[in-house]
BAFI-3210 file (N, C-alpha, C; in Angstrom, 3 decimals, decimal comma, padded with zeros to 6 digits):
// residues 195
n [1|2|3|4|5|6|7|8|9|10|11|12|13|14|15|16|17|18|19|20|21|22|23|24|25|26|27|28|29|30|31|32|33|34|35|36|37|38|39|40|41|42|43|44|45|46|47|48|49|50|51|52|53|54|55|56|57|58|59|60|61|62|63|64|65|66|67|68|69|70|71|72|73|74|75|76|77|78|79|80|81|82|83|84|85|86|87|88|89|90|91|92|93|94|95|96|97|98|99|100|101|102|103|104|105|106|107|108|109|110|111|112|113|114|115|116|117|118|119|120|121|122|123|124|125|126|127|128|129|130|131|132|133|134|135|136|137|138|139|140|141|142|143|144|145|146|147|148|149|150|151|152|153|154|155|156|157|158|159|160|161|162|163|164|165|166|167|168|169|170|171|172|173|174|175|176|177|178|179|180|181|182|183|184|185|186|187|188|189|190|191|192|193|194|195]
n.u [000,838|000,575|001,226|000,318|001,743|001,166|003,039|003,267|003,579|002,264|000,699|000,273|-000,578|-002,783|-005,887|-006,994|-009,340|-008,789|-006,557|-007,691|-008,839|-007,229|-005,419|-007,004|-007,974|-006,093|-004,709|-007,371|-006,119|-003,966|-001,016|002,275|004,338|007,007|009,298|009,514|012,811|013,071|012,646|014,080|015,219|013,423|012,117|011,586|008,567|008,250|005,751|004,949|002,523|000,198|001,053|002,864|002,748|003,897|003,478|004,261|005,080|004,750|005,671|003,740|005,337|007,809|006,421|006,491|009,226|010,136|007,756|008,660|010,760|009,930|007,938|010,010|011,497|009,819|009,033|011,537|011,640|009,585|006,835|003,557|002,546|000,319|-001,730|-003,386|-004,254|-004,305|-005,776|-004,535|-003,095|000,440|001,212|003,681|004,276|001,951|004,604|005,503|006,913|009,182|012,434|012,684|010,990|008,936|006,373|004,661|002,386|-000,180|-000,267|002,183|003,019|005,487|006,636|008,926|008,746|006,770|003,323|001,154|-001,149|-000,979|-000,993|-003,263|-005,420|-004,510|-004,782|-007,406|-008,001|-007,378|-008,027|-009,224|-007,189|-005,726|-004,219|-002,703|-001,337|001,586|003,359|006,764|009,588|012,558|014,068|013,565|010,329|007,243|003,733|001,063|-001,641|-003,993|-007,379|-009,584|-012,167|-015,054|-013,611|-010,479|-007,282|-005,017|-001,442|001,335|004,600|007,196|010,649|010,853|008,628|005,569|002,500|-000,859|-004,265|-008,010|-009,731|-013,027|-013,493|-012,464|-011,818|-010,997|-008,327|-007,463|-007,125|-005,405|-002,868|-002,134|-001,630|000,678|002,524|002,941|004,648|002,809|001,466|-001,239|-003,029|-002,227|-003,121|-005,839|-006,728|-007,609|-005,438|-003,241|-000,201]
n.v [-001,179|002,378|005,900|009,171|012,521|015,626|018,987|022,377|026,126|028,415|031,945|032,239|031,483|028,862|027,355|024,156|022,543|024,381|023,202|020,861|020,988|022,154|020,601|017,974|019,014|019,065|016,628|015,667|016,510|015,143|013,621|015,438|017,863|019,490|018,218|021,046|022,929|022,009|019,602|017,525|017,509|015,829|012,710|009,823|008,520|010,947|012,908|015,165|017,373|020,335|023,557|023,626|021,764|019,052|015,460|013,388|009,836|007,065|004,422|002,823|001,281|003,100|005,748|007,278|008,022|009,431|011,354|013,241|014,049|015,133|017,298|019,085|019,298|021,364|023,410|024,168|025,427|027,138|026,145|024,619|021,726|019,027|016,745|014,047|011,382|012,111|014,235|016,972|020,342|021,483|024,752|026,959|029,260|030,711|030,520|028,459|030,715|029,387|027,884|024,879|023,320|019,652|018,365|016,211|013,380|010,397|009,057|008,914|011,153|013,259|016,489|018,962|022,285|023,098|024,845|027,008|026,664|023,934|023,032|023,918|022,225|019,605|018,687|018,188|015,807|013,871|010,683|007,369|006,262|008,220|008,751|010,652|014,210|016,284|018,635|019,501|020,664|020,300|019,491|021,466|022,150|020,813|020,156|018,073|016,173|013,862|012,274|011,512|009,971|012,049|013,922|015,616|015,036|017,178|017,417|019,338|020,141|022,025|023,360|021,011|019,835|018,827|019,340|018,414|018,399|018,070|018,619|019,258|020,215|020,492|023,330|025,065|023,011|023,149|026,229|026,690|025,322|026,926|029,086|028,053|027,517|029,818|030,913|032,112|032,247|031,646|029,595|028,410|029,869|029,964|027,054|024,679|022,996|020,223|018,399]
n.w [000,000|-000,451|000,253|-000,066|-000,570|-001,242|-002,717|-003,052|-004,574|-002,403|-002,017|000,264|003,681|003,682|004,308|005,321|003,718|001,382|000,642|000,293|-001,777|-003,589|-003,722|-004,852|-007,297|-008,810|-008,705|-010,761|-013,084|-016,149|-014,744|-015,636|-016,886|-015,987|-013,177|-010,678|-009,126|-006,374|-006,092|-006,518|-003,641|-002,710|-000,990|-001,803|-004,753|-007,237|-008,907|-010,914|-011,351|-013,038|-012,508|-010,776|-009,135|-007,013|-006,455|-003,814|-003,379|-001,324|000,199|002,733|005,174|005,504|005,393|007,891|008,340|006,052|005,156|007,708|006,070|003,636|004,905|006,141|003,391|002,438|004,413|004,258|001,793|001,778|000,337|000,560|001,760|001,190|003,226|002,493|004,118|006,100|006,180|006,733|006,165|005,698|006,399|005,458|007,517|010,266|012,141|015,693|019,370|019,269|018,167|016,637|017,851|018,035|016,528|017,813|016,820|017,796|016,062|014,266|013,429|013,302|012,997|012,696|013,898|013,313|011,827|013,210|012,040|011,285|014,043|015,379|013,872|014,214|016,523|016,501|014,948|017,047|018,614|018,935|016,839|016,550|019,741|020,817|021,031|020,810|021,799|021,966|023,441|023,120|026,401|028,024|028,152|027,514|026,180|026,246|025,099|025,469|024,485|027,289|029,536|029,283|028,644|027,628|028,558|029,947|030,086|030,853|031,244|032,641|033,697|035,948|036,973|036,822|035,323|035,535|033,881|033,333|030,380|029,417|026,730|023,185|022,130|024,211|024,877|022,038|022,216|024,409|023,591|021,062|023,047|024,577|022,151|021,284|023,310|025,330|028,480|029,417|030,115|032,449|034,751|033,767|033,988|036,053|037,868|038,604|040,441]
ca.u [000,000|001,083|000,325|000,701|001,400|001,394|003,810|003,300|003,632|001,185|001,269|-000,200|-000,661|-004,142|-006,569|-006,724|-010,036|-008,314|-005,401|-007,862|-009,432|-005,722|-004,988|-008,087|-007,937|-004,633|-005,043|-008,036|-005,935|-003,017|000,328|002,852|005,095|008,650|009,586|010,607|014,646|013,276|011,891|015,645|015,715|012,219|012,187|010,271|008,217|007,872|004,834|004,651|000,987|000,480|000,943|004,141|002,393|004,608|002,817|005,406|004,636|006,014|005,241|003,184|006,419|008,706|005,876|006,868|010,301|009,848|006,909|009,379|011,675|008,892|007,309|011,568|011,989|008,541|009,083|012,824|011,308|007,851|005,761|002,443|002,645|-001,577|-001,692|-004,623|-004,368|-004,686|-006,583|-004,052|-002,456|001,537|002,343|005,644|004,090|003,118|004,817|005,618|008,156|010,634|012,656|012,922|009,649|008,260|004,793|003,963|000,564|-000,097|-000,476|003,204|003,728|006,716|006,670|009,655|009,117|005,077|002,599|000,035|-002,379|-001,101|-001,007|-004,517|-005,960|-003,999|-005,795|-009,022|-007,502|-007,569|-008,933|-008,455|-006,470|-004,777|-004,409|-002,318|-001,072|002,169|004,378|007,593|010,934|013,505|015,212|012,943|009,473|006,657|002,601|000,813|-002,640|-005,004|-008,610|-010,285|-013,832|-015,151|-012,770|-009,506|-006,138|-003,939|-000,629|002,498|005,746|008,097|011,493|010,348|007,243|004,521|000,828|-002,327|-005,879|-009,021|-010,348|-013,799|-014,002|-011,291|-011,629|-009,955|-007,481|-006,272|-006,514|-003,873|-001,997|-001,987|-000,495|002,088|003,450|003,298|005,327|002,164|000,888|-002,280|-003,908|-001,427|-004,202|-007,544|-007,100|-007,037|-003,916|-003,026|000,364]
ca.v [000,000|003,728|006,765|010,763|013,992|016,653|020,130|023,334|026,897|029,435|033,024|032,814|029,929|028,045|026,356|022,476|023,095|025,080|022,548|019,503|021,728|022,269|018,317|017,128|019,741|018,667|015,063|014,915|016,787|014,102|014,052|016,189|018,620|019,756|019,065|022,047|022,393|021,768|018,357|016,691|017,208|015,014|011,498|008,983|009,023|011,951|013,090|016,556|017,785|021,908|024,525|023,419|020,583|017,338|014,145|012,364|008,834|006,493|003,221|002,666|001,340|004,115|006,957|008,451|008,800|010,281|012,475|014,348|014,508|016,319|018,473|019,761|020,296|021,936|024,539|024,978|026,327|027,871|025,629|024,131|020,452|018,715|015,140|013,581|010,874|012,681|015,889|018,172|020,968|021,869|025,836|027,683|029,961|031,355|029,249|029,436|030,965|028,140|027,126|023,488|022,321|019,446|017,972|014,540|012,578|009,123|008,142|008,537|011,778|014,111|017,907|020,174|023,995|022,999|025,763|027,266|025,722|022,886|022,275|023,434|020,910|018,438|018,169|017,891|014,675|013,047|009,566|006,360|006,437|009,377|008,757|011,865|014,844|016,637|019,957|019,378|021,653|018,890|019,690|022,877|021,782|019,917|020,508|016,830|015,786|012,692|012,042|010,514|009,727|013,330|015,118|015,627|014,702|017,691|017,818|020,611|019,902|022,894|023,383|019,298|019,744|017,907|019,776|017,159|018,590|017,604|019,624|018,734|020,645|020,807|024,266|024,901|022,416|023,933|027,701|026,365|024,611|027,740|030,110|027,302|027,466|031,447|031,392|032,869|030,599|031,816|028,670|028,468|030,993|029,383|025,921|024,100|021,665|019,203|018,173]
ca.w [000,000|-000,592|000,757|-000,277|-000,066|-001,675|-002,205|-003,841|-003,370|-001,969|-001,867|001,590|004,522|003,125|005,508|005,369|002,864|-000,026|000,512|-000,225|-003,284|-004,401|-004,258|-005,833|-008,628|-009,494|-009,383|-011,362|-014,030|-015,735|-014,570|-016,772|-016,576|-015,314|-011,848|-010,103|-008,843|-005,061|-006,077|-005,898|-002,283|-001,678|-000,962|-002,836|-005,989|-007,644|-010,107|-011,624|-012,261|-013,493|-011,244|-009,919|-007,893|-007,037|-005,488|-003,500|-003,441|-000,643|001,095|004,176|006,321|005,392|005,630|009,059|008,356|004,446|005,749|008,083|005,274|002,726|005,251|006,410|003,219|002,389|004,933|003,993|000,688|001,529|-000,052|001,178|001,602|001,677|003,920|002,549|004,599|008,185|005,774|007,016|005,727|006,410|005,804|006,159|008,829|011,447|013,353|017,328|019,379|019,921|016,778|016,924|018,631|017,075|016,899|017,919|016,927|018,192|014,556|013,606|012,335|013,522|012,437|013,450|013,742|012,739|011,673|014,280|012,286|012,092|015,546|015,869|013,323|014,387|017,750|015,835|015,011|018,278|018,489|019,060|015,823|017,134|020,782|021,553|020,450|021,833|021,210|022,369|023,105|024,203|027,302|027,967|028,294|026,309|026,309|025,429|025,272|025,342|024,918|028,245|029,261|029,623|027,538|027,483|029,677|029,587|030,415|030,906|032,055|032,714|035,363|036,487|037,005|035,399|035,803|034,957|034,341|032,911|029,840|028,696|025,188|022,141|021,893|024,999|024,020|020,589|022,908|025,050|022,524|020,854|023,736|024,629|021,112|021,110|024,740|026,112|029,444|030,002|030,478|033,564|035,275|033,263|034,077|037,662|037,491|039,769|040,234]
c.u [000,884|000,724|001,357|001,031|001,697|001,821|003,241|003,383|002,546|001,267|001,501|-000,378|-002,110|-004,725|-007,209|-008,064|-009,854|-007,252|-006,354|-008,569|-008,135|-005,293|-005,782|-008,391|-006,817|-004,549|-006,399|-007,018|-004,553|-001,430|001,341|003,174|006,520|008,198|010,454|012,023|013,829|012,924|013,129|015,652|014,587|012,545|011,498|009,826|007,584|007,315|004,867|003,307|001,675|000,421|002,247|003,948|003,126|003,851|004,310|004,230|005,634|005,366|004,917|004,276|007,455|007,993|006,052|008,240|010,209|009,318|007,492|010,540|011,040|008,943|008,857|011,338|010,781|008,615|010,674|012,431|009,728|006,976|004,677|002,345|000,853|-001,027|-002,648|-004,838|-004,842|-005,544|-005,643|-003,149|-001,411|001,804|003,522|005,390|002,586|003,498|005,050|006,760|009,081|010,962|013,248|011,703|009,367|007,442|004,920|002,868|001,084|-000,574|000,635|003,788|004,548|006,867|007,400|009,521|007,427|004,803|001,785|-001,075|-002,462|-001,708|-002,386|-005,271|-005,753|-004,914|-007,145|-008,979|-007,310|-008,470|-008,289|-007,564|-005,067|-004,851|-003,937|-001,426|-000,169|003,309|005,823|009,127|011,900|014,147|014,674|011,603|008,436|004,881|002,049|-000,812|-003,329|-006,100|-008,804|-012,017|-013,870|-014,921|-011,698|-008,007|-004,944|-002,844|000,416|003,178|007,350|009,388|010,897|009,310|006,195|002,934|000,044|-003,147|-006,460|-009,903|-011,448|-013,611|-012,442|-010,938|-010,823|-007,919|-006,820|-006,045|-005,113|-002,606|-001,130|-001,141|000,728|003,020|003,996|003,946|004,489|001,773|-000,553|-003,190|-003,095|-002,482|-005,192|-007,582|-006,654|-006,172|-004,059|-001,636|001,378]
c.v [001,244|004,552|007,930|011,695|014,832|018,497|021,273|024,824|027,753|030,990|033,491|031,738|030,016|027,475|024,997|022,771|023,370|023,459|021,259|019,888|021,065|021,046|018,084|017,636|018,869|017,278|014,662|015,494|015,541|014,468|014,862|017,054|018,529|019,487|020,181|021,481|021,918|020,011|017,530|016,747|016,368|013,816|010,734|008,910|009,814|012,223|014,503|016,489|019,417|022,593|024,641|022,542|019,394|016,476|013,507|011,190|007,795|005,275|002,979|002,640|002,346|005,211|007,972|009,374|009,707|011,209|013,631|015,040|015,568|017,158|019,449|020,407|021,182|023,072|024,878|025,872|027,144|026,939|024,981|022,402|019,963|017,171|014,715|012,662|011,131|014,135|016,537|019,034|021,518|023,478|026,195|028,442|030,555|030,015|029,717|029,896|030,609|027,410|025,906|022,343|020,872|018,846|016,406|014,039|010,806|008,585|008,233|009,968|012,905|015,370|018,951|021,624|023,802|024,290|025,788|026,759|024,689|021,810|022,337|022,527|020,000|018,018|017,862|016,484|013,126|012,071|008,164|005,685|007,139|009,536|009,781|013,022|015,722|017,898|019,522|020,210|021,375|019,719|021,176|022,528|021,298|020,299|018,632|016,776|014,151|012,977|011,052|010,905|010,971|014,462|015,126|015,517|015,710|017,885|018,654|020,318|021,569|022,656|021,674|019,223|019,503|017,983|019,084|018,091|017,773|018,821|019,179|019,326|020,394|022,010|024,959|024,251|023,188|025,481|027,774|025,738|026,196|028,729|029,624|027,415|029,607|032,092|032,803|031,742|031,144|031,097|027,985|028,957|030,193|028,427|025,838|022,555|020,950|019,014|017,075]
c.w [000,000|-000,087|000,057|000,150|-001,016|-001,603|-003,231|-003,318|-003,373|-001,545|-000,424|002,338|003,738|004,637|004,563|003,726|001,956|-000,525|-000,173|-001,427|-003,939|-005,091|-004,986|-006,970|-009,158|-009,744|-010,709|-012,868|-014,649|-015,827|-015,724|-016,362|-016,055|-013,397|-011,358|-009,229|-007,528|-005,023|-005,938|-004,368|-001,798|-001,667|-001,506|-004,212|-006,700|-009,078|-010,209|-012,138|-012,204|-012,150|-010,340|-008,712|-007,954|-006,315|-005,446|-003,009|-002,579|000,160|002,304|005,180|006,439|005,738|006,355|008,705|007,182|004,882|006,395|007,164|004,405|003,618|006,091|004,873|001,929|002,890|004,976|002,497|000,546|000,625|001,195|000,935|002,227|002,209|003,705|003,048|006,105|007,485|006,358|006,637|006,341|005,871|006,443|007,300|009,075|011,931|014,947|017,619|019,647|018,872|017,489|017,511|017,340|018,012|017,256|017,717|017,401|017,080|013,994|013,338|013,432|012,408|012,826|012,863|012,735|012,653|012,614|013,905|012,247|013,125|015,854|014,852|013,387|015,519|017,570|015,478|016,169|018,413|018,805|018,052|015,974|018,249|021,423|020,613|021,258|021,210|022,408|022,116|023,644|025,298|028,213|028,545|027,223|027,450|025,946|026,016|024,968|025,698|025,496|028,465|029,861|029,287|027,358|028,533|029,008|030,287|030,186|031,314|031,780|034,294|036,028|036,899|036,130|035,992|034,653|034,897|033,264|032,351|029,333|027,295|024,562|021,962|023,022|025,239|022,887|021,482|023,515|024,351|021,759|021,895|024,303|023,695|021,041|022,730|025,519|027,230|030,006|030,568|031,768|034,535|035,260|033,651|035,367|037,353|038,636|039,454|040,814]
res [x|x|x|x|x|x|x|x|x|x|x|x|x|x|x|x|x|x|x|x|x|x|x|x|x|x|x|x|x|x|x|x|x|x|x|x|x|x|x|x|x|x|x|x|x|x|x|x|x|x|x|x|x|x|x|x|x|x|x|x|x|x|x|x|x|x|x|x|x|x|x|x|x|x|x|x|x|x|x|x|x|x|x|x|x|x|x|x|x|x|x|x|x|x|x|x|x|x|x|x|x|x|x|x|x|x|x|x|x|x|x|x|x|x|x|x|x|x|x|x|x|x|x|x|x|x|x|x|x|x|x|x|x|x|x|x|x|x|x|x|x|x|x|x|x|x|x|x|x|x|x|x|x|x|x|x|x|x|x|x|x|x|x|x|x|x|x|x|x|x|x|x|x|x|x|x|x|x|x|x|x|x|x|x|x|x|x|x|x|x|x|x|x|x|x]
***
């Protein structure tokens, strides 16, 4: 079995939506064209459709590692990489304020120096498919989540300390996700921790 993704570039970050327009335009049209110079640095097998779109093409057991290889070097050149497998769209920015973070899902995939939206569509993702979802800034501190009965199991670990709560909604969830990556802690305040 195989799986996709697709790169191209965008004048502007896209939301997940345009990105699965973008793909499904382009596939229904047939392959052809030049690959662009950035297409030597991808991994796998590479299709040229118009527009300057590449489909990389790569094998189920290899996927994780390849995947971090595209979406590196995706956002080393500004393009927009589409995941139609998880629906989610990779742009070049914004991103947060800690170069190096990367993403974790409990479905495999690894994203260093992710997009803000990203991270919040990724948590939309959460399932028993996707058991957790985690921002991480090695050696520094790390944000991680799991869905439990009720809602959500969030944890924070900063200085050795490792604060638990219990978020019922998602939207909460991606908020805090969000001011963790933008080295705001407001949900430090909003939420009651335990520790």
């Amino acid at each position: 079995m195989s799986v996709e993704l697709m790169v191209w570039r965008e004048p502007e970050p896209i939301t997940r939506d345009l990105a699965r327009k973008a793909y499904l335009a382009a596939k229904k049209d047939a392959p052809g064209g030049t690959l662009p110079p950035y297409a030597g640095e991808l991994p796998g097998k590479l299709t040229a459709y118009a527009g300057e779109h590449v489909l990389v093409t790569m094998d189920l057991e290899s996927m994780d590692e390849m995947s971090g290889r595209v979406f590196a070097v995706a956002g080393a050149h500004g393009l927009v990489c589409y995941d139609p497998q998880r629906d989610l769209v990779h742009n070049a920015g914004p991103r947060g304020a800690y170069a190096g973070t990367q993403l974790h899902t409990g479905d495999g995939m690894i994203v260093t120096d992710p997009d803000l939206g990203l991270v919040h569509d990724a948590l939309a993702t959460l399932s028993a498919q996707n058991p957790f979802v985690a921002l991480v800034n090695f050696g520094r501190h790390f944000m991680q989540v799991s869905p439990e009965s009720g809602g959500y199991e969030l944890e924070y670990k900063e200085g050795g300390t490792l604060h638990r709560t219990l978020v019922p909604d998602l939207a909460e969830i991606q908020r805090s996700f969000g001011e963790y990556a933008r080295d705001e802690r407001g949900f430090l305040n909003r939420l009651v921790w335990s520790s």
